[in-house]
Structures are given as C-alpha cells and as structure tokens.
Backbone as a ProteinNet text record, in pm:
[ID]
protein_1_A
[PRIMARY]
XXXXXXXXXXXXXXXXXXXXXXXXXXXXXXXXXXXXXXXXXXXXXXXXXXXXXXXXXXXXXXXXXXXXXXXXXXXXXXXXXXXXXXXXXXXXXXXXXXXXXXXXXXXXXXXXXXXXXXXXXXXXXXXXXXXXXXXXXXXXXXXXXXXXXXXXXXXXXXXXXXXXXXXXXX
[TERTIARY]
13042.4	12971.5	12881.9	12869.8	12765.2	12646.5	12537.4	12361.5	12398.6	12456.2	12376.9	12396.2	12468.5	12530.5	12448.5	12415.6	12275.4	12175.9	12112.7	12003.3	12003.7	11867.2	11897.9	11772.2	11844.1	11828.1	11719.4	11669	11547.3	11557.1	11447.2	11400.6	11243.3	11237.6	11106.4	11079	10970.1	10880.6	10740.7	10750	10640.3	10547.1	10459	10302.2	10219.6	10191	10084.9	9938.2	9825.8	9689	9599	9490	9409.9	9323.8	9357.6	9306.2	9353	9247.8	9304.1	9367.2	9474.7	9543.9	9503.2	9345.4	9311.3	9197.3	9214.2	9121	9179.2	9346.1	9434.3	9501.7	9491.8	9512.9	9403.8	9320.8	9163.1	9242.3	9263.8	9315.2	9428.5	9546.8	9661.8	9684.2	9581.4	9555.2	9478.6	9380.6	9310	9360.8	9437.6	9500	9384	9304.7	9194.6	9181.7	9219.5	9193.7	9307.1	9460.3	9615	9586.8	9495.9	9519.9	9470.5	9376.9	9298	9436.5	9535.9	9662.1	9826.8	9809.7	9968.9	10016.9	10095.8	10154.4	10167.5	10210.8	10204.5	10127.8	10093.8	9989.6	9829.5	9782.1	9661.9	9565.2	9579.3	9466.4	9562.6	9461.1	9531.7	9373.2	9417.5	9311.8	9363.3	9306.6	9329.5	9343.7	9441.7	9448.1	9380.1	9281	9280	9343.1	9292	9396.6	9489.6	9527.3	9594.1	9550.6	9581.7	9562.3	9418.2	9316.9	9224.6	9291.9	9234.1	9251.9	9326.2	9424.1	9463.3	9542.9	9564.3	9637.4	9786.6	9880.3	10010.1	9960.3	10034.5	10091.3	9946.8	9866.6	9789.5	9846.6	9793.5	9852.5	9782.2	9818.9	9719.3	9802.6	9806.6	9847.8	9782.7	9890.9	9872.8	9924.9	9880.4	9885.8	9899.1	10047.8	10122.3	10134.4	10148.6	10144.4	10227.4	10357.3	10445.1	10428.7	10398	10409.6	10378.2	10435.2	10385.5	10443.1	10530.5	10508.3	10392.6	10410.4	10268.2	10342.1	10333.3	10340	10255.1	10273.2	10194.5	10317.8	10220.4	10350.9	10267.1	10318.8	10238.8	10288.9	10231.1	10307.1	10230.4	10270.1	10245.6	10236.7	10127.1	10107.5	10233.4	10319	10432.5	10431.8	10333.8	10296.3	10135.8	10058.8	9910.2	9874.3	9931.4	9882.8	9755.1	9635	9576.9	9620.7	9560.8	9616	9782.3	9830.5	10025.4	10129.6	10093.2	10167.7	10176.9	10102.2	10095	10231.3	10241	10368.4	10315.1	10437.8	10405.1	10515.6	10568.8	10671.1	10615.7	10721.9	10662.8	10738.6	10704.6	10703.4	10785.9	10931.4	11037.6	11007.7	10986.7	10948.3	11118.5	11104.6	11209.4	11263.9	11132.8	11095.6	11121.6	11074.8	11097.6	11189.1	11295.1	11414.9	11422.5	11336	11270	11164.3	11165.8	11103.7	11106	11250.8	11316.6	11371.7	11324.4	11385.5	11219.4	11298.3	11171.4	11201.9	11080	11094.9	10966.7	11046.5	10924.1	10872.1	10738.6	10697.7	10607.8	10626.6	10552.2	10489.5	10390.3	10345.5	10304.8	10399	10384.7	10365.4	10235	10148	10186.9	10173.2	10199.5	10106	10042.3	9935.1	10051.2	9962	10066.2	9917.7	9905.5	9865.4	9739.4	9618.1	9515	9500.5	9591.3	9588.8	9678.7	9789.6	9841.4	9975.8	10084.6	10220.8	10218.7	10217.6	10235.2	10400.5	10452.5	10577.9	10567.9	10554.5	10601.6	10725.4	10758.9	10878.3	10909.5	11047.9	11061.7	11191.4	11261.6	11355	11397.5	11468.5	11479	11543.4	11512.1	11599.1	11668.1	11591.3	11707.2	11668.8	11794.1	11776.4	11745.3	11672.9	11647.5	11811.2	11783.7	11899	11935.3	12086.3	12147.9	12111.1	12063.6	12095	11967.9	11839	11709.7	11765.3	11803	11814.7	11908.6	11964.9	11998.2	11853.4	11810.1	11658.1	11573.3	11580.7	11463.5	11493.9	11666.6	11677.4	11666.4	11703.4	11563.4	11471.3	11395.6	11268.2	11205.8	11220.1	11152.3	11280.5	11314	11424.5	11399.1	11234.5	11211.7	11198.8	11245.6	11262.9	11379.5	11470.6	11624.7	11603.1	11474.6	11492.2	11349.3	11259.4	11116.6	11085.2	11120.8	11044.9	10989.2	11016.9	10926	10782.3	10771.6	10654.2	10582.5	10647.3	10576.7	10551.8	10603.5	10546.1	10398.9	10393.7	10298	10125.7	10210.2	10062.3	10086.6	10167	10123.3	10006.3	10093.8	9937.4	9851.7	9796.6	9651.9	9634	9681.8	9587.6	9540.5	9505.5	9416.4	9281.3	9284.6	9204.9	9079	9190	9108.2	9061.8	9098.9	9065.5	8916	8925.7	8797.6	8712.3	8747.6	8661.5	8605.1	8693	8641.1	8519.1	8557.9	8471.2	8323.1	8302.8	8193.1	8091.8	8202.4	8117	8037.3	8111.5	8083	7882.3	7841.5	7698.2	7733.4	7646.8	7632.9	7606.1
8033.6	8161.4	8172.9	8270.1	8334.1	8362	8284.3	8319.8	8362.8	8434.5	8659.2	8710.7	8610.2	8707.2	8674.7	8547.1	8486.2	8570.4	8660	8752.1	8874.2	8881.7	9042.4	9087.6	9223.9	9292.1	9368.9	9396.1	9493.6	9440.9	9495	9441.1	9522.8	9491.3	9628.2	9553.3	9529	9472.8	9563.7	9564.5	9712.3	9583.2	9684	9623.1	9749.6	9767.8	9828.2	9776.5	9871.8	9843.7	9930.1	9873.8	9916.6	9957.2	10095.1	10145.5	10280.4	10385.7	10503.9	10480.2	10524.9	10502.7	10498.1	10600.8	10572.9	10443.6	10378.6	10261.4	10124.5	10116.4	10104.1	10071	10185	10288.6	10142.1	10170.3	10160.3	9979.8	9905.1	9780.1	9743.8	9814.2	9765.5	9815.1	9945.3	9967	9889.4	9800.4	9731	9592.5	9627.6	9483.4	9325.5	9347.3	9226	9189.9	9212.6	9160.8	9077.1	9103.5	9056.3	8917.5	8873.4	8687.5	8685.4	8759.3	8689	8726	8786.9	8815.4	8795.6	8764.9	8665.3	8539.1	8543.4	8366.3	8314.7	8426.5	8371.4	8403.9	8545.1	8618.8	8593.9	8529.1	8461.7	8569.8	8642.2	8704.2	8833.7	8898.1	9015.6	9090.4	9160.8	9246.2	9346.7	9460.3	9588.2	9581.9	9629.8	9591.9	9689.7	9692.2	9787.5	9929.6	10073.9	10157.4	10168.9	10360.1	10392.6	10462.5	10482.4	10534.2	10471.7	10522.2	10427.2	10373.6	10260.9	10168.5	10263.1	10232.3	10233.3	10404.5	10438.2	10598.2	10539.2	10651.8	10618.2	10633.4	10516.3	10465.9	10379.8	10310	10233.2	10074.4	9991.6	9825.5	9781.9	9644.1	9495.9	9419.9	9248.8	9180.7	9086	9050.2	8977.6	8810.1	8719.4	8556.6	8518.9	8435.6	8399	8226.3	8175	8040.4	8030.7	7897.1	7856.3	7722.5	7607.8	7486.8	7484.1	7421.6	7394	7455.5	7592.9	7675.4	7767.4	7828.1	7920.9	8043.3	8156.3	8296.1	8406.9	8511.8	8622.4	8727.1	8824.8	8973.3	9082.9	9140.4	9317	9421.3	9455.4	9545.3	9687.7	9808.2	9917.6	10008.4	10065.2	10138.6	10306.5	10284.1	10401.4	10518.9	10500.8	10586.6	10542.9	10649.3	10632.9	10779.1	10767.6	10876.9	10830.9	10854.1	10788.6	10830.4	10730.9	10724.6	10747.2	10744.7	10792.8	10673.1	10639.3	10535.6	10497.1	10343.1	10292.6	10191.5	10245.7	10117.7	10109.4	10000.3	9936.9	9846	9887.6	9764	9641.4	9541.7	9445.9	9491.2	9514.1	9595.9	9472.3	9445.1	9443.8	9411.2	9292.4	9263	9283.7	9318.1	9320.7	9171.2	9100.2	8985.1	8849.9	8849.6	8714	8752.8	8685	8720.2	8674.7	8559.4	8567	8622.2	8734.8	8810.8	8957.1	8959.8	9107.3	9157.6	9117.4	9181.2	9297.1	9323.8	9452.2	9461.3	9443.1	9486.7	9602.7	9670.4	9787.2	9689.8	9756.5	9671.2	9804.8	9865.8	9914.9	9910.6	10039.6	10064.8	10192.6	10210.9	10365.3	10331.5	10442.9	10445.2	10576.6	10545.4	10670	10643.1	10731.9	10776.3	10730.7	10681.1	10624.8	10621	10649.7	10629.9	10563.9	10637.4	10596.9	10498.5	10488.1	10354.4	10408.7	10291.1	10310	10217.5	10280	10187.1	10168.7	10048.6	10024	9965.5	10046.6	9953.9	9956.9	9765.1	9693.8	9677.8	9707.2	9682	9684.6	9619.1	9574.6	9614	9645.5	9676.5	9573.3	9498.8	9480.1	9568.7	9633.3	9732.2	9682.7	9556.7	9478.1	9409.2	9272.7	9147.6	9082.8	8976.6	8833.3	8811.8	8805	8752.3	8587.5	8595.6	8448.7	8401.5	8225.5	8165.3	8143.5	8283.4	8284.8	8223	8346.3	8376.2	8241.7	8166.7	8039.8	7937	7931.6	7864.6	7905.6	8029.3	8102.8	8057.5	8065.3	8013.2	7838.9	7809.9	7652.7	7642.7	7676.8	7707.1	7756.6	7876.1	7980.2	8016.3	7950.8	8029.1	8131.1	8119.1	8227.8	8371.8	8371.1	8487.9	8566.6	8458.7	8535.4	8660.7	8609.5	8691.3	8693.6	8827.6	8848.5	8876.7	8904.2	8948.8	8861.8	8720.3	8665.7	8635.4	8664.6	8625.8	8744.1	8842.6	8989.6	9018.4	8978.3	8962.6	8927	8800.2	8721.3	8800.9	8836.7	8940.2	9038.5	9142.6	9194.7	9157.6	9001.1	8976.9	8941.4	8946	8956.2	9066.2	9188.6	9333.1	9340	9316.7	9381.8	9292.9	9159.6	9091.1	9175	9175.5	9256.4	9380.9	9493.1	9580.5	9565.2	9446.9	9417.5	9380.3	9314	9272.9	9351.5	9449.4	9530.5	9644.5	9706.9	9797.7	9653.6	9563.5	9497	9496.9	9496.4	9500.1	9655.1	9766.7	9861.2	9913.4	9995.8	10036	10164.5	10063.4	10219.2	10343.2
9274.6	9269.6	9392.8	9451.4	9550	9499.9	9617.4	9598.7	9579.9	9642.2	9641.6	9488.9	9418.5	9319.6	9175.8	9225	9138	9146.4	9229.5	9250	9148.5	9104.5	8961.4	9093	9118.3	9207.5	9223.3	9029.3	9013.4	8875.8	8817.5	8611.1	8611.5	8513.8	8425.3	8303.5	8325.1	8214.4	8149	8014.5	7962.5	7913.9	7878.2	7775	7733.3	7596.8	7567.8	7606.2	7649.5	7693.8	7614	7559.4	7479.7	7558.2	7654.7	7726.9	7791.2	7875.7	7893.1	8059.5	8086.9	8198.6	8289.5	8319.5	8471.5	8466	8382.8	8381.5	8412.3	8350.2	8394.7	8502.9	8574.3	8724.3	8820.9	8786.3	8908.6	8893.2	8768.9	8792.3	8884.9	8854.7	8895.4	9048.8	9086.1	9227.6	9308.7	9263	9329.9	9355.4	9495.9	9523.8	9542.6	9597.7	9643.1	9464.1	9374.2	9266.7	9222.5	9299.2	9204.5	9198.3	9279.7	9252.7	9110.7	9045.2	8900.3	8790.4	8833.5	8765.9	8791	8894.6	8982.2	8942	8902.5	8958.6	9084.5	9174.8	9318.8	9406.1	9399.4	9508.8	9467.4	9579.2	9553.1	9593.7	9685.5	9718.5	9819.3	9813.8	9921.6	9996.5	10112	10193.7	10227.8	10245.3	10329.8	10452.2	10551.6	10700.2	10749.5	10895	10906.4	11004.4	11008	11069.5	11000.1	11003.1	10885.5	10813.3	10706.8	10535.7	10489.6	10389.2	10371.6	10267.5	10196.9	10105	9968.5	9932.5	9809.3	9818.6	9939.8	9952.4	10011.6	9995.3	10035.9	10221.5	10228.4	10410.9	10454.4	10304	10379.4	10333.1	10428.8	10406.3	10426.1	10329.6	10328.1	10287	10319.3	10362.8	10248.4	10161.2	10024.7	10087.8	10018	10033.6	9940.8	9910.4	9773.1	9837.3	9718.8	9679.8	9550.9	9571	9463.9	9511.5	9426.7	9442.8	9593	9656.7	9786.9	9936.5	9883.9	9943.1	9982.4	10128.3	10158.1	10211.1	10220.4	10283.9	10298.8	10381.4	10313.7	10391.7	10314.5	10358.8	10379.2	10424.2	10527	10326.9	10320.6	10182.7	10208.3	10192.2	10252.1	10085.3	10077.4	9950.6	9995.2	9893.3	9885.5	9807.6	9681.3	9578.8	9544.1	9537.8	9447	9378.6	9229.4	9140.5	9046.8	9075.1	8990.1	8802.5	8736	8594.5	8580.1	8670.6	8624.4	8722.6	8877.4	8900.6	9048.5	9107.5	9185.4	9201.4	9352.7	9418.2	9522.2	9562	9718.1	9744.6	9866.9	9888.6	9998.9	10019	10126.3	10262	10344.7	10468.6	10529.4	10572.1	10627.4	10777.2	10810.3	11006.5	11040.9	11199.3	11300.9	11314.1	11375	11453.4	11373.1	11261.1	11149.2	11088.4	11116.3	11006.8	10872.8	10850.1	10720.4	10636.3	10686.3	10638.4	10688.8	10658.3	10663.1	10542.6	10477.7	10306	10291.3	10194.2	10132.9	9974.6	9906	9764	9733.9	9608.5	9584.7	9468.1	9445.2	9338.3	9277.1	9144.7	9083.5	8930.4	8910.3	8778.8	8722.7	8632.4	8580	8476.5	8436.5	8339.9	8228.5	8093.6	7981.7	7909.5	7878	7810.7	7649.7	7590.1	7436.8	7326.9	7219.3	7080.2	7148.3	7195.2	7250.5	7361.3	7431	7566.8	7638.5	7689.5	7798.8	7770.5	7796.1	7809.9	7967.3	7953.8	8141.2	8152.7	8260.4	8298.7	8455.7	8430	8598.9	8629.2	8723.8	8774.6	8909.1	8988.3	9112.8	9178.5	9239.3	9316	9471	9480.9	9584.2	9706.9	9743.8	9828.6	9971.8	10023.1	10131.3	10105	10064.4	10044.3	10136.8	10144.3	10237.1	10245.4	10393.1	10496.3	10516.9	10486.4	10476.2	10627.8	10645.4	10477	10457.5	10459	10409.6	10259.4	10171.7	10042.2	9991.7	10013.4	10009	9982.3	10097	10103.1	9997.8	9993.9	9855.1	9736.6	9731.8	9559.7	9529.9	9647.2	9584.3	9602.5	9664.7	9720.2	9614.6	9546.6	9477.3	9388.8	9307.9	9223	9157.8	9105.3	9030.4	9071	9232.9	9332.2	9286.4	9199.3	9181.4	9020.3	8947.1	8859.9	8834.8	8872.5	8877.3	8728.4	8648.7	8485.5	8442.6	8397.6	8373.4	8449.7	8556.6	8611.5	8636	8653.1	8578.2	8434	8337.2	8251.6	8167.1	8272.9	8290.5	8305.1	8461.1	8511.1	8375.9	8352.7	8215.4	8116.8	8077.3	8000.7	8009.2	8104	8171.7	8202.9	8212.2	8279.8	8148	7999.7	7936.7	7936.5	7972.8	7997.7	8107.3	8239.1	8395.6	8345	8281.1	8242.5	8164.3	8022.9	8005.8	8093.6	8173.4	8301.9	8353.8	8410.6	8522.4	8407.8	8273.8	8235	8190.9	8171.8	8180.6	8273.5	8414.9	8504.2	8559.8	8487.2	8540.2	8493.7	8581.7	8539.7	8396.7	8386.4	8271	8268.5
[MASK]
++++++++++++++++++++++++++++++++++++++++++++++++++++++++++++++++++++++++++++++++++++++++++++++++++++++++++++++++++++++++++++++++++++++++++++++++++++++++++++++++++++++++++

C-alpha cells in the first residue's frame, strides 16, 4: 500500500459547550492561547504587517512539539466571523520543500439548546511532498489521521472558556 494512501485527507470532530458562541468565538480565535489546548502546538504569535491580529489575511507563526520533534509554521487567518466561524490554514513556503503542504484548520460555531455546538475540523488541501510525507508518517503518524488529537483540544475548550470568563472584569 502507498503513504499517500494511508493519509485521511480531512475529518470533523463536534462538542457541545456550555456556553454562548461568541465566548466560544473570543477562545478558539485567540491563537497565543492554543498551547493551554494542543497536543502539539505549544505556543503561537502574531507576525507583524498585514491584517491586525485575528482578521482574515493576518499571520502568526505557531510552534508545535511531538516527542522530540520541533517545527513551526507561518498559518494565515482565512475566515473570522465572530460567534459563527474561525479558520486558518498553514501558509505553504516556495523555498522548504518540507514545508510546502497546506492544511485548513477550522471552527464553526451553532448556537444549540443554550451554548454552542462547536465543529473542528481540517482539510489538507496540498499534501507534504514525497518523500516528506514518508518521513511524517513515522515521524508523526498521528499526522495521517488528525481527529483524535482534535478531539482532544475539544475537551478542553470548555475548560479555556471557564478560564477565560474568570479572568474577565466584571
């Protein structure tokens, strides 16, 4: 059988949130927070020039960690509706051919029975280039099929959500 054929290409993972969507929204948009909810992406920043923070065509540059792998990636905000649905893909270099793939990564929000149905989900739209994607699936197998580790962050946004309204002023 062929990597390539080992790869699930895109997947969608839901969760109900005991919460109203743009509260939601203000979490899953605020990248400098994905490390307290990632398995891999430890931290991220706003680059600057451009879009300001958190509008479509602005970027920041997230830093992921798997075992004793290290990376980071340019990811470019593609959609920002507040309360209804933030994306962003990883922005595709010329120059590193490992790191010429692009995935979208989003979250659309539905207002549901007092909260919020959130669905994450991912698209790869150009795969990592052989024999990158060879390297990735031992490297990172769990690259070949993202739901479970989106899942994951799932169950933690109702956690961050408590977080974040704690911290807010009254």
């Amino acid at each position: 059988m062929r990597v390539a054929a080992q790869w699930r290409r895109s997947g969608t993972e839901e969760r109900f949130v005991a919460a109203d969507p743009h509260e939601v929204y203000q979490v899953v948009s605020d990248v400098m927070s994905v490390g307290d909810r990632s398995d891999e992406c430890r931290s991220a920043e706003w680059l600057a020039g451009g879009q300001a923070p958190g509008q479509v065509g602005a970027r920041f540059r997230g830093r992921n960690r798997s075992g004793l792998a290290r990376w980071s990636r340019v990811c470019e905000v593609v959609e920002a509706k507040p309360g209804v649905a933030f994306a962003f893909r990883t922005v595709p270099e010329r120059l590193d051919l490992s790191r010429a793939d692009s995935t979208t990564w989003r979250y659309d929000l539905v207002s549901q029975d007092g909260g919020t149905l959130v669905r994450h989900s991912y698209e790869i739209t150009k795969m990592p280039k052989q024999p990158f994607r060879a390297l990735y699936s031992v490297l990172l197998p769990q690259h070949r099929d993202m739901r479970p580790a989106m899942r994951r962050t799932l169950e933690s946004l109702p956690a961050s959500v408590n977080a974040r309204r704690s911290t807010r002023p009254a």
